[in-house]
mmCIF file of the N, C-alpha and C atoms, coordinates in Angstrom:
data_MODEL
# 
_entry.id   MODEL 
# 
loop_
_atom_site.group_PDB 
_atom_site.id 
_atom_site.type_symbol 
_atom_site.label_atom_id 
_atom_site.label_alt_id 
_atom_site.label_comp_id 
_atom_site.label_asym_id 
_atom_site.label_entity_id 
_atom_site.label_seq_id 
_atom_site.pdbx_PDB_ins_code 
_atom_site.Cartn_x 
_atom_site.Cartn_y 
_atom_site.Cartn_z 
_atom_site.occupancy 
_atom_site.B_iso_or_equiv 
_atom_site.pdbx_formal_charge 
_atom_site.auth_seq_id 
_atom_site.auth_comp_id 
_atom_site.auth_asym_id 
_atom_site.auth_atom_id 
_atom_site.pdbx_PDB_model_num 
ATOM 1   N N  . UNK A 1 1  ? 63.685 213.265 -2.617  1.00 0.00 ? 1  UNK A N  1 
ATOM 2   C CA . UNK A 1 1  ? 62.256 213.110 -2.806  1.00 0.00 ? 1  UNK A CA 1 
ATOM 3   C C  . UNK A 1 1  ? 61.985 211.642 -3.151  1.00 0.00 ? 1  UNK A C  1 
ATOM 4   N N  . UNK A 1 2  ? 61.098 211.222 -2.484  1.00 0.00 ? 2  UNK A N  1 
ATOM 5   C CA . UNK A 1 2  ? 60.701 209.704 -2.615  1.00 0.00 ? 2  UNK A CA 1 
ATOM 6   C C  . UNK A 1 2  ? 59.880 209.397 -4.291  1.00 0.00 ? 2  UNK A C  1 
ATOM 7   N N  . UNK A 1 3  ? 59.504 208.269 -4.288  1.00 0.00 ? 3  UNK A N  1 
ATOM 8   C CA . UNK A 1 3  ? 58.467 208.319 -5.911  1.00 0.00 ? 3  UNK A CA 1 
ATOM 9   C C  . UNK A 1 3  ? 57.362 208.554 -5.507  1.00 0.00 ? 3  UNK A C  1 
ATOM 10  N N  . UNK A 1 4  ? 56.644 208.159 -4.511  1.00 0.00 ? 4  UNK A N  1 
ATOM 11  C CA . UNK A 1 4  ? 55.379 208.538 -4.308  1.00 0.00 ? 4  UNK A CA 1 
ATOM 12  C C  . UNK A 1 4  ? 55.128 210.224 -4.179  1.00 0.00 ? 4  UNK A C  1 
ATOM 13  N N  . UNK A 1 5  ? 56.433 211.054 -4.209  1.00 0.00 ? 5  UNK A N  1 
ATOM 14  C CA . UNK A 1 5  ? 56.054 212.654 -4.258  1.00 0.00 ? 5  UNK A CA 1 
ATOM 15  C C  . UNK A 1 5  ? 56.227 212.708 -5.413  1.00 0.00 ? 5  UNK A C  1 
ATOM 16  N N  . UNK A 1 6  ? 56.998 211.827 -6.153  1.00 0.00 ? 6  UNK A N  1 
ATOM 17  C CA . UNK A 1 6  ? 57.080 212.391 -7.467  1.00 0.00 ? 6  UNK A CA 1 
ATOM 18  C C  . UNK A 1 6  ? 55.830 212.095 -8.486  1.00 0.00 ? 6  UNK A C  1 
ATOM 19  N N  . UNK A 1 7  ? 55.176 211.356 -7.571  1.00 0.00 ? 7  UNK A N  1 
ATOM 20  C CA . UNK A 1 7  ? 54.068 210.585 -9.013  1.00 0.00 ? 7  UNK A CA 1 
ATOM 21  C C  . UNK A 1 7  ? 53.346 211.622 -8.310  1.00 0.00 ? 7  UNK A C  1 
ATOM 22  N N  . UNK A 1 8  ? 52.855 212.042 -7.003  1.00 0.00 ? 8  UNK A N  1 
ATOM 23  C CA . UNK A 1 8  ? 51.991 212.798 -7.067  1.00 0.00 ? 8  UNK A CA 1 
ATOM 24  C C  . UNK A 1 8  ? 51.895 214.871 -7.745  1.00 0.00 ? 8  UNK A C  1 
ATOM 25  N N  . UNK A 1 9  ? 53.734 214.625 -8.270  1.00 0.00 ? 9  UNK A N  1 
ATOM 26  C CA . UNK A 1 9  ? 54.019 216.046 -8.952  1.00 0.00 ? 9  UNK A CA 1 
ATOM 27  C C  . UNK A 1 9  ? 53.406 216.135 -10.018 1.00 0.00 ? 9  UNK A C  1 
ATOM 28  N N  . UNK A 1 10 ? 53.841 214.614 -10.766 1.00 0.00 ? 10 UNK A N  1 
ATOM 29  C CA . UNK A 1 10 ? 53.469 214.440 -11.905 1.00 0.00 ? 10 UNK A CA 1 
ATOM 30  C C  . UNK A 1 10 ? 52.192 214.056 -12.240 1.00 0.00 ? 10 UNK A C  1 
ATOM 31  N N  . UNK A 1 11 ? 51.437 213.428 -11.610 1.00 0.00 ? 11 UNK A N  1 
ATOM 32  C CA . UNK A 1 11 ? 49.903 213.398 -11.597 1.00 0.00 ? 11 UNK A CA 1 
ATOM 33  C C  . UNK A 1 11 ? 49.090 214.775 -11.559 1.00 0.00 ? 11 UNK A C  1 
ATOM 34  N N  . UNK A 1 12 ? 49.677 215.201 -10.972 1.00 0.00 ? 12 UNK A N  1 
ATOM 35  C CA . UNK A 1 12 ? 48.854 217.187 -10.809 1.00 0.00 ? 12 UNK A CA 1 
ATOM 36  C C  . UNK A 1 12 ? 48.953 217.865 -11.751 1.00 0.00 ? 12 UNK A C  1 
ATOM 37  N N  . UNK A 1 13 ? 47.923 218.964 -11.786 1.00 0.00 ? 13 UNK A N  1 
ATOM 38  C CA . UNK A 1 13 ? 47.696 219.629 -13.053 1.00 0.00 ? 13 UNK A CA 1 
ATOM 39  C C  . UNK A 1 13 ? 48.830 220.994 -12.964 1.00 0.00 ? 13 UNK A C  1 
ATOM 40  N N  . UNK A 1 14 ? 49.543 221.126 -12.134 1.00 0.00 ? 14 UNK A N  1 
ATOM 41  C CA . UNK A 1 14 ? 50.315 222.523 -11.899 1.00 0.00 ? 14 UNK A CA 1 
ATOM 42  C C  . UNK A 1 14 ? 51.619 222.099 -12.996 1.00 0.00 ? 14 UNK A C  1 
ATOM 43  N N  . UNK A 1 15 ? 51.958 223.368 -13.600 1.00 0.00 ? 15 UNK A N  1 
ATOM 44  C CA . UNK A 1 15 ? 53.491 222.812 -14.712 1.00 0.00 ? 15 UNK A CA 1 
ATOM 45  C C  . UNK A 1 15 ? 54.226 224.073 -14.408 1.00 0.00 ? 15 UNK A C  1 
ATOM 46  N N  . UNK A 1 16 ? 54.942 223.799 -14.424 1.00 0.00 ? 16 UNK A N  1 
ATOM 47  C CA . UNK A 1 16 ? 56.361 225.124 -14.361 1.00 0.00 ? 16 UNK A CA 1 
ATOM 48  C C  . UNK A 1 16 ? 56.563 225.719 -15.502 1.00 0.00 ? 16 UNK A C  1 
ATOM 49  N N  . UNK A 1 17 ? 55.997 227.488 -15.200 1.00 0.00 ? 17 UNK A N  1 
ATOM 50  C CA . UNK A 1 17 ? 55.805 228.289 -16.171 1.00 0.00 ? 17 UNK A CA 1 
ATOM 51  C C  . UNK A 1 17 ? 56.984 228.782 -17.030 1.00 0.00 ? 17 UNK A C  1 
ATOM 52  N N  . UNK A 1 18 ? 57.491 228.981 -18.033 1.00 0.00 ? 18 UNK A N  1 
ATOM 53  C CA . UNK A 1 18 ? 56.302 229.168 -19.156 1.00 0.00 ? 18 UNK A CA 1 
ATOM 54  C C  . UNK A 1 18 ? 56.581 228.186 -19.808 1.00 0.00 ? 18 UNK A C  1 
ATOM 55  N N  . UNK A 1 19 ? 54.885 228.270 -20.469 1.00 0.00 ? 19 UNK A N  1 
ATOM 56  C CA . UNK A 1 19 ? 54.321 226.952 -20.886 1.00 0.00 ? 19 UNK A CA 1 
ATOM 57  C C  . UNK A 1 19 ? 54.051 227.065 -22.669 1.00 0.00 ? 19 UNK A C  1 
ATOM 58  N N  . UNK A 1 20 ? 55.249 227.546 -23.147 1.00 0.00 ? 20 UNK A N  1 
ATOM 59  C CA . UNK A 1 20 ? 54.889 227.943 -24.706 1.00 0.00 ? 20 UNK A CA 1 
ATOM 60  C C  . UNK A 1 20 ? 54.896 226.584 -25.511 1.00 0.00 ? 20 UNK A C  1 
ATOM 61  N N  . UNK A 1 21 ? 54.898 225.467 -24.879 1.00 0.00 ? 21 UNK A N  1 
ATOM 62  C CA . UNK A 1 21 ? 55.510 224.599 -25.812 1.00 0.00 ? 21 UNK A CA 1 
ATOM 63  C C  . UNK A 1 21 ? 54.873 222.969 -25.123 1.00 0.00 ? 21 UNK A C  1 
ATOM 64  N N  . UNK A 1 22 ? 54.434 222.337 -25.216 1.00 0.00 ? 22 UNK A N  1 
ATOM 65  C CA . UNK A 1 22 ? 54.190 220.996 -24.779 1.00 0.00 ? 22 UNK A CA 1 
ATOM 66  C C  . UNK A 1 22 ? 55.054 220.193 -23.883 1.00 0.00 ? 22 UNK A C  1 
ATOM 67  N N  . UNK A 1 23 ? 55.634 220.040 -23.173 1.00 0.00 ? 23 UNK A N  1 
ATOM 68  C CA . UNK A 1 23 ? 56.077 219.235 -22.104 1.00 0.00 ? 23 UNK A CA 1 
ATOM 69  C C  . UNK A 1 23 ? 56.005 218.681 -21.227 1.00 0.00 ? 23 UNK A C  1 
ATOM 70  N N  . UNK A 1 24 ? 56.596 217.444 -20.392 1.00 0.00 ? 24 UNK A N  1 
ATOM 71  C CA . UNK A 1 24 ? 56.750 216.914 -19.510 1.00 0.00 ? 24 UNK A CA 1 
ATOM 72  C C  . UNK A 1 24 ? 56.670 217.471 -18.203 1.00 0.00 ? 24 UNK A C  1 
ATOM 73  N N  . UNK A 1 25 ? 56.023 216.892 -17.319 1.00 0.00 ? 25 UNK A N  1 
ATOM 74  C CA . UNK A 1 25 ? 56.549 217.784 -15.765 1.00 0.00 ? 25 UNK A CA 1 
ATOM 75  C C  . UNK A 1 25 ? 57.959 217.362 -15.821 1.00 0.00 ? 25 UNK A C  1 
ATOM 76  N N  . UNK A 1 26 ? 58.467 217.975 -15.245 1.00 0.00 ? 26 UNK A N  1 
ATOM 77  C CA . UNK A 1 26 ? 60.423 217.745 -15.201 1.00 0.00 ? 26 UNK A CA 1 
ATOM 78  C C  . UNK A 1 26 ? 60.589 216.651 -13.785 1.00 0.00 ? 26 UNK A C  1 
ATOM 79  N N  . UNK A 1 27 ? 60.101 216.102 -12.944 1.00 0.00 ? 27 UNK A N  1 
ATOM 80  C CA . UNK A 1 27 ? 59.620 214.494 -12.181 1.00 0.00 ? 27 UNK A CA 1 
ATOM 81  C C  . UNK A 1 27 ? 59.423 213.552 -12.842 1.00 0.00 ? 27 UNK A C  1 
ATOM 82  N N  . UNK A 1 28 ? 59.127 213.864 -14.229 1.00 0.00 ? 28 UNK A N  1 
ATOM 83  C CA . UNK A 1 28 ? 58.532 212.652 -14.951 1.00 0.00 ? 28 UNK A CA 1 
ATOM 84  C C  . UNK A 1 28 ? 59.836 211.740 -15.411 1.00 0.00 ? 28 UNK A C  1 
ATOM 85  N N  . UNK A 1 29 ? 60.995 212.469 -15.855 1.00 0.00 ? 29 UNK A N  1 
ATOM 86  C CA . UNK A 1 29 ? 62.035 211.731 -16.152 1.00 0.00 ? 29 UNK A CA 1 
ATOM 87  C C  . UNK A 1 29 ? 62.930 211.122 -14.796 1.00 0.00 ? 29 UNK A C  1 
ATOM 88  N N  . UNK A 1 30 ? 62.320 211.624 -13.604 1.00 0.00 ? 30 UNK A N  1 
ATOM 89  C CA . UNK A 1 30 ? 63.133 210.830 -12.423 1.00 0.00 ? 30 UNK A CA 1 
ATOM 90  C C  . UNK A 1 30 ? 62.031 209.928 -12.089 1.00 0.00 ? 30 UNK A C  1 
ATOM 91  N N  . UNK A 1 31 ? 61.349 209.339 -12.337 1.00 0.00 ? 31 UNK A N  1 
ATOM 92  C CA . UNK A 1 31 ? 60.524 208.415 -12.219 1.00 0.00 ? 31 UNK A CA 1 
ATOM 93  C C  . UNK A 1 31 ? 60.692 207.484 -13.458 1.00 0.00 ? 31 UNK A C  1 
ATOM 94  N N  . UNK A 1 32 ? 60.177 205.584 -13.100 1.00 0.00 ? 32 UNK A N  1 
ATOM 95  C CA . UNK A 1 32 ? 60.707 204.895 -13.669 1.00 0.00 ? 32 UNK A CA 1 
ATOM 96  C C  . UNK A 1 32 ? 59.743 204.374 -14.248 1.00 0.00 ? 32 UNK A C  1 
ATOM 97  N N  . UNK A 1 33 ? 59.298 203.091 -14.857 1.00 0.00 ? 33 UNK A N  1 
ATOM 98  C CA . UNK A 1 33 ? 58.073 202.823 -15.745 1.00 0.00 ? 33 UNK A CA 1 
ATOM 99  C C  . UNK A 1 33 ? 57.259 202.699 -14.961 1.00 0.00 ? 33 UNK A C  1 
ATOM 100 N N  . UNK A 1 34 ? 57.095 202.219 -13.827 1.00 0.00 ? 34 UNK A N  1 
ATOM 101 C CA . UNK A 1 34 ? 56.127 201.655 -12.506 1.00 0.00 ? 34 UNK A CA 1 
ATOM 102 C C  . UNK A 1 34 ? 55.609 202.948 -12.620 1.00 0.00 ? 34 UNK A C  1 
ATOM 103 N N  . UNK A 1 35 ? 56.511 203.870 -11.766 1.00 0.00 ? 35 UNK A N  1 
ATOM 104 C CA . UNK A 1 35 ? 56.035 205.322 -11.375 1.00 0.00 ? 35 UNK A CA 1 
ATOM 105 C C  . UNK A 1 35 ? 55.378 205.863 -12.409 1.00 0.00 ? 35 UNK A C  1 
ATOM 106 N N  . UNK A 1 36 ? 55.864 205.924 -13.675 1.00 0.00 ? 36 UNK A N  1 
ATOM 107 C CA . UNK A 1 36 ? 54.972 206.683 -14.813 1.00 0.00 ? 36 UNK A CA 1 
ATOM 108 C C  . UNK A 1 36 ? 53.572 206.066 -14.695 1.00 0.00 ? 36 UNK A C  1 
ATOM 109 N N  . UNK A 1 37 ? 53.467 205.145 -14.829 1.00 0.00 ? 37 UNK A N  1 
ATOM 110 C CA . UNK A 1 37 ? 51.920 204.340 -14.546 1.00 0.00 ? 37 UNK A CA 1 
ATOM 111 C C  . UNK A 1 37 ? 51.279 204.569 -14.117 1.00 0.00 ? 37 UNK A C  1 
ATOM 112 N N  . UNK A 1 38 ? 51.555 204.587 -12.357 1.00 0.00 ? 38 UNK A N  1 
ATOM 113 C CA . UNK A 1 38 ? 50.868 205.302 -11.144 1.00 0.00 ? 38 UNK A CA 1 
ATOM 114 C C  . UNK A 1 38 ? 50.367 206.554 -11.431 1.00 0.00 ? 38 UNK A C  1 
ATOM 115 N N  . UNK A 1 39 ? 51.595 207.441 -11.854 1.00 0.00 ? 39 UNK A N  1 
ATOM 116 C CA . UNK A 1 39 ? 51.187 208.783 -12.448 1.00 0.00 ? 39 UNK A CA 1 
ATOM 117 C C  . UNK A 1 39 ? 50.203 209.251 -13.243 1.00 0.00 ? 39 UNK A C  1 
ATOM 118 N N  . UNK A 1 40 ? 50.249 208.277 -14.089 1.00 0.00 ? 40 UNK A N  1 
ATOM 119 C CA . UNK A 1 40 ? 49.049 208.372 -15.283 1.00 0.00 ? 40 UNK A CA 1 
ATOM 120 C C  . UNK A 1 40 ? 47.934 207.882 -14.826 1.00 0.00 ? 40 UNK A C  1 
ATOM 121 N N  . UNK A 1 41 ? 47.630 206.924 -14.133 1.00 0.00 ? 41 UNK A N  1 
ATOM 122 C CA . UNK A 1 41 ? 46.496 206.290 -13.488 1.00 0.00 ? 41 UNK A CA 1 
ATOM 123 C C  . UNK A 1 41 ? 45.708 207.330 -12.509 1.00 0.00 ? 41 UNK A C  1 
ATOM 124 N N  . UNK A 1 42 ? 46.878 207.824 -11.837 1.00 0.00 ? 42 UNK A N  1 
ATOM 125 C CA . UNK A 1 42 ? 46.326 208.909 -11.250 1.00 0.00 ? 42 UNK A CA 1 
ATOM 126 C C  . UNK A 1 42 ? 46.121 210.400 -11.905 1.00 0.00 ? 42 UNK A C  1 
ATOM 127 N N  . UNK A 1 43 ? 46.635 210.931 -12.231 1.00 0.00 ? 43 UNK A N  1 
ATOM 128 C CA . UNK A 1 43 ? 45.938 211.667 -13.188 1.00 0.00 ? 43 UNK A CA 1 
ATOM 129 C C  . UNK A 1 43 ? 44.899 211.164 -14.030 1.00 0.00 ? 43 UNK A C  1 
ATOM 130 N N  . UNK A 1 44 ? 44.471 210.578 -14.171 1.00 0.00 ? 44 UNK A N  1 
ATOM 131 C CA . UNK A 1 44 ? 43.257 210.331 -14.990 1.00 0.00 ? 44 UNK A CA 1 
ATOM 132 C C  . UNK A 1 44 ? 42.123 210.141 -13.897 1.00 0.00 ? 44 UNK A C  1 
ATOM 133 N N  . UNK A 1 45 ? 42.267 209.909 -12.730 1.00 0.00 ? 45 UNK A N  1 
ATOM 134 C CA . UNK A 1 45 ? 41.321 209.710 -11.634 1.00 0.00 ? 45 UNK A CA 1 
ATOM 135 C C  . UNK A 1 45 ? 41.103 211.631 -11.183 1.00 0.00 ? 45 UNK A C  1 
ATOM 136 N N  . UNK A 1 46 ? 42.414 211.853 -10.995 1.00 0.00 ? 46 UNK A N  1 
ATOM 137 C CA . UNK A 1 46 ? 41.900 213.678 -10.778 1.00 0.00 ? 46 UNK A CA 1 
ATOM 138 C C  . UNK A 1 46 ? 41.533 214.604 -11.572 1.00 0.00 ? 46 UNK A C  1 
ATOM 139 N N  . UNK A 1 47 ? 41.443 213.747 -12.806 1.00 0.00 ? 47 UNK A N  1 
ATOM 140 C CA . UNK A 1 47 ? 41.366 215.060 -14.008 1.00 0.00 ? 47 UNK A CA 1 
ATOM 141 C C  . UNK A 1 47 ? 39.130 214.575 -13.953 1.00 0.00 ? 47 UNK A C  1 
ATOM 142 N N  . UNK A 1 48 ? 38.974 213.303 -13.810 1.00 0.00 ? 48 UNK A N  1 
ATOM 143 C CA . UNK A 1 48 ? 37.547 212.806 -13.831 1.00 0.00 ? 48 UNK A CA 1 
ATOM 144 C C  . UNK A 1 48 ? 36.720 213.767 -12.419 1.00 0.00 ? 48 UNK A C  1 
ATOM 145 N N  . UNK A 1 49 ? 37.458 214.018 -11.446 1.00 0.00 ? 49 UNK A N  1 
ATOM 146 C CA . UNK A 1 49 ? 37.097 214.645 -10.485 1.00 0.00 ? 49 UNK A CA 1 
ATOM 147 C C  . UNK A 1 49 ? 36.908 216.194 -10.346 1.00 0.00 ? 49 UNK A C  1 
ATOM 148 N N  . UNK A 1 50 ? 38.262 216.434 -11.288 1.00 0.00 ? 50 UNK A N  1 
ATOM 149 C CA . UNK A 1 50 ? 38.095 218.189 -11.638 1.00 0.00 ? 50 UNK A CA 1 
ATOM 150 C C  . UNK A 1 50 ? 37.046 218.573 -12.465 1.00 0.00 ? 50 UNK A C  1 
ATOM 151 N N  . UNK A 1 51 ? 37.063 217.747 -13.311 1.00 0.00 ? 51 UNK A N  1 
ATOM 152 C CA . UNK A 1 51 ? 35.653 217.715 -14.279 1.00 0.00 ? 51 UNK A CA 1 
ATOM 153 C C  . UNK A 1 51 ? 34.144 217.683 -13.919 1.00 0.00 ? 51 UNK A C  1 
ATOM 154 N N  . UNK A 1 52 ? 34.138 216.893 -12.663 1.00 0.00 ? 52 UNK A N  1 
ATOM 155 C CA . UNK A 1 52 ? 32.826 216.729 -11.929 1.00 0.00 ? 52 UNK A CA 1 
ATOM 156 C C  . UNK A 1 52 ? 32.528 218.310 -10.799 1.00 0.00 ? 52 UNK A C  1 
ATOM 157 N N  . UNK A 1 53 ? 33.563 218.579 -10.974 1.00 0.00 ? 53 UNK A N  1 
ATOM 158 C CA . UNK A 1 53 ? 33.357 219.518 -9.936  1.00 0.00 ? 53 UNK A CA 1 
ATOM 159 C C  . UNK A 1 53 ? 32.939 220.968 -10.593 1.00 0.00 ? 53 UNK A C  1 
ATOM 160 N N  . UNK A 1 54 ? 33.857 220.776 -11.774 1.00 0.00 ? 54 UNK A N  1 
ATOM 161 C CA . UNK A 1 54 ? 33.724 221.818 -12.791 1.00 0.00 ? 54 UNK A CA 1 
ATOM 162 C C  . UNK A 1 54 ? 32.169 222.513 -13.069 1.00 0.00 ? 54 UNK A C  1 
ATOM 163 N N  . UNK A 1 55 ? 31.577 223.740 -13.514 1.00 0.00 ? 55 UNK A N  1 
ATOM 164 C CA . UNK A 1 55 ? 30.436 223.854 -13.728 1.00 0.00 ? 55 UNK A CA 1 
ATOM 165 C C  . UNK A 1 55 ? 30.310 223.796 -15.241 1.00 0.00 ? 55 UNK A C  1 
ATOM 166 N N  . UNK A 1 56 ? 31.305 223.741 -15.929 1.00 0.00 ? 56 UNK A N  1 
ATOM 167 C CA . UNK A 1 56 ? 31.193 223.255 -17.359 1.00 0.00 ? 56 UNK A CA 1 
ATOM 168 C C  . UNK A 1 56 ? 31.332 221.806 -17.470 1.00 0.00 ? 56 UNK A C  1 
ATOM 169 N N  . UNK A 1 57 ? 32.161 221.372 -16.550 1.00 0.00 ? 57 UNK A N  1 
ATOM 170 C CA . UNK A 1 57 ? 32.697 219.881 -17.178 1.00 0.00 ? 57 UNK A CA 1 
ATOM 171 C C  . UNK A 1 57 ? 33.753 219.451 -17.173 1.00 0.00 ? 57 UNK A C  1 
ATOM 172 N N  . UNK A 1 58 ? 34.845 220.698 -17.281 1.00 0.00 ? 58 UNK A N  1 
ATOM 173 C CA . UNK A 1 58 ? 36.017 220.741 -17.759 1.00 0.00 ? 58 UNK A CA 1 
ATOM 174 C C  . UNK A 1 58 ? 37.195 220.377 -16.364 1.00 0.00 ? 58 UNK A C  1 
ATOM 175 N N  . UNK A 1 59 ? 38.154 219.667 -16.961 1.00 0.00 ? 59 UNK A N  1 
ATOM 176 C CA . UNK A 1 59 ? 39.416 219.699 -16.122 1.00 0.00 ? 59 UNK A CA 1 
ATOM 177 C C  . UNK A 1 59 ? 39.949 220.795 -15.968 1.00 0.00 ? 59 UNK A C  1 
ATOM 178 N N  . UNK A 1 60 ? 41.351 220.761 -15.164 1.00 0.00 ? 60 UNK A N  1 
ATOM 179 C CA . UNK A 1 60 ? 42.578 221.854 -16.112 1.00 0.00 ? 60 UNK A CA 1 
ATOM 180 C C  . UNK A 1 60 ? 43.297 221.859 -16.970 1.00 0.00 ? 60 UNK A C  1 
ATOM 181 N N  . UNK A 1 61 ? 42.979 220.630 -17.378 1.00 0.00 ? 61 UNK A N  1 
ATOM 182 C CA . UNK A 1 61 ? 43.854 219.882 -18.630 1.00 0.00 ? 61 UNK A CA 1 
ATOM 183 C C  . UNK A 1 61 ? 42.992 220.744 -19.619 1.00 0.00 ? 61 UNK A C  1 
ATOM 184 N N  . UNK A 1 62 ? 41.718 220.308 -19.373 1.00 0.00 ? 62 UNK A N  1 
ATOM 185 C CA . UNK A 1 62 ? 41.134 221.195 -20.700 1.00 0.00 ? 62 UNK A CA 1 
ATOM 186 C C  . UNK A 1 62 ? 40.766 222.548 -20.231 1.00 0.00 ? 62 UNK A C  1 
ATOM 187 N N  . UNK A 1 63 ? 40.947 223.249 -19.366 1.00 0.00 ? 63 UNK A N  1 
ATOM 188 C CA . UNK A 1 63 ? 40.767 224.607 -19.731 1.00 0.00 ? 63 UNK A CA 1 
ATOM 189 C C  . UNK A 1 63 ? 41.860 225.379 -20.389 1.00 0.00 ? 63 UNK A C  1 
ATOM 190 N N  . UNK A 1 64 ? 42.963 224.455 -19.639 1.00 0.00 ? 64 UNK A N  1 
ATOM 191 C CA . UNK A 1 64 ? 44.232 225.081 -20.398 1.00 0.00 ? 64 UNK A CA 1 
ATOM 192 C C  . UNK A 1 64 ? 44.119 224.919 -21.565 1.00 0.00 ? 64 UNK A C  1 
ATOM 193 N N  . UNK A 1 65 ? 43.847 223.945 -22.066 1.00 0.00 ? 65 UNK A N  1 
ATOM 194 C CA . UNK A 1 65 ? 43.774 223.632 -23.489 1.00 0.00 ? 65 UNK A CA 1 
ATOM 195 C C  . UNK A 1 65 ? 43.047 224.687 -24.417 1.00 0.00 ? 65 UNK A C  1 
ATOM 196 N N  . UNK A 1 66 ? 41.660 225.269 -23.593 1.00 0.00 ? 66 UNK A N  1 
ATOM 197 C CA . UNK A 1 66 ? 40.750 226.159 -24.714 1.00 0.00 ? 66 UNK A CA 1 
ATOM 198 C C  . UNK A 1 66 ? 41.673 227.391 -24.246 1.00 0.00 ? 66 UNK A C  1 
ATOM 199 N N  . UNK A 1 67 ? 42.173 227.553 -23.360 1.00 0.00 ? 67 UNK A N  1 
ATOM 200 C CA . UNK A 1 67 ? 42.774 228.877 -22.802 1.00 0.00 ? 67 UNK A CA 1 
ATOM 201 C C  . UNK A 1 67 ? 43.897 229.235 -23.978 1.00 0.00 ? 67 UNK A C  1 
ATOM 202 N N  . UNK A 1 68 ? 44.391 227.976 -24.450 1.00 0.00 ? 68 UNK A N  1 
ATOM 203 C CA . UNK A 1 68 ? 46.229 228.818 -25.532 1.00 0.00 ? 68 UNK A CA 1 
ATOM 204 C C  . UNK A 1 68 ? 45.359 228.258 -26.757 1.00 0.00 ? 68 UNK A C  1 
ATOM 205 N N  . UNK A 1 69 ? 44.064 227.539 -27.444 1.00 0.00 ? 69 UNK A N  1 
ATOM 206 C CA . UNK A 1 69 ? 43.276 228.292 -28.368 1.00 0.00 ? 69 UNK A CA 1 
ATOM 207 C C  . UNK A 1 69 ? 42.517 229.024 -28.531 1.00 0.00 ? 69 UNK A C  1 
ATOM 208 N N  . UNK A 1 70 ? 42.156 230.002 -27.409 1.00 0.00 ? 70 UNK A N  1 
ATOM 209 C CA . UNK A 1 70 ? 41.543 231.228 -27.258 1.00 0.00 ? 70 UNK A CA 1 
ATOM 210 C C  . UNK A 1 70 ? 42.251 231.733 -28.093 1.00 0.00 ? 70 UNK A C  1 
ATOM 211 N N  . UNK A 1 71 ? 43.607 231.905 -26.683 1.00 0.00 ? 71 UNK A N  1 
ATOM 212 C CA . UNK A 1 71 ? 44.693 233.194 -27.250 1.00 0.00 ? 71 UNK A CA 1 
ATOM 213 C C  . UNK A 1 71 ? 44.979 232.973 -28.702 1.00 0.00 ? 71 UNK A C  1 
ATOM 214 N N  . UNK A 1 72 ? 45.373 231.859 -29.105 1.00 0.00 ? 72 UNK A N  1 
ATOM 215 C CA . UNK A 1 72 ? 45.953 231.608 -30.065 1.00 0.00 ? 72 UNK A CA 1 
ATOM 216 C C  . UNK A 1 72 ? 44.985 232.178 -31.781 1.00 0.00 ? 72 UNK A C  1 
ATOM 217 N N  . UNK A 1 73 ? 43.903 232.172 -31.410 1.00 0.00 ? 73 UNK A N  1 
ATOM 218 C CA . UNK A 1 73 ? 42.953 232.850 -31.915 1.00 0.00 ? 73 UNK A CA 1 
ATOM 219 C C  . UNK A 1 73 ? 42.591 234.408 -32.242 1.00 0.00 ? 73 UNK A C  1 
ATOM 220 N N  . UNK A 1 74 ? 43.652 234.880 -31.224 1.00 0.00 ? 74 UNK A N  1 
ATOM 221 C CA . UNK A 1 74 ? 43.362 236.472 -31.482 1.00 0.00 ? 74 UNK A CA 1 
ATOM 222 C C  . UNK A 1 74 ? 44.590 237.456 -31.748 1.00 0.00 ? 74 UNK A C  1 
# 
């Protein structure tokens, strides 16, 4: 796999389930400081877009987010 697939793994909101715990996409450690950059740059451009599209607002960054303090709530 080249870096440009990997920044675009790691830029995306999809994570390899299960997700009990905070982590890394597992691409992120085969990618090097450049690539982390890209990654992050880009994710922050798709998360502004998921948000616009959203009818709340929200990314998937943040739905996930209210989604395990829902649960975590009940």
């Amino acid at each position: 796999m080249n870096e440009d697939d990997l920044v675009e793994e790691v830029a995306g909101a999809a994570r390899p389930t299960p997700r009990e715990e905070l982590r890394y996409h597992p691409a992120w450690h085969d990618l090097g400081d450049e690539g982390r950059k890209r990654a992050y740059e880009l994710a922050r451009a798709l998360r502004k877009v998921e948000a616009a599209l959203d009818p709340e607002g929200l990314s998937t960054t943040g739905r996930a987010v209210l989604a395990k303090i829902t649960a975590s709530r009940f």
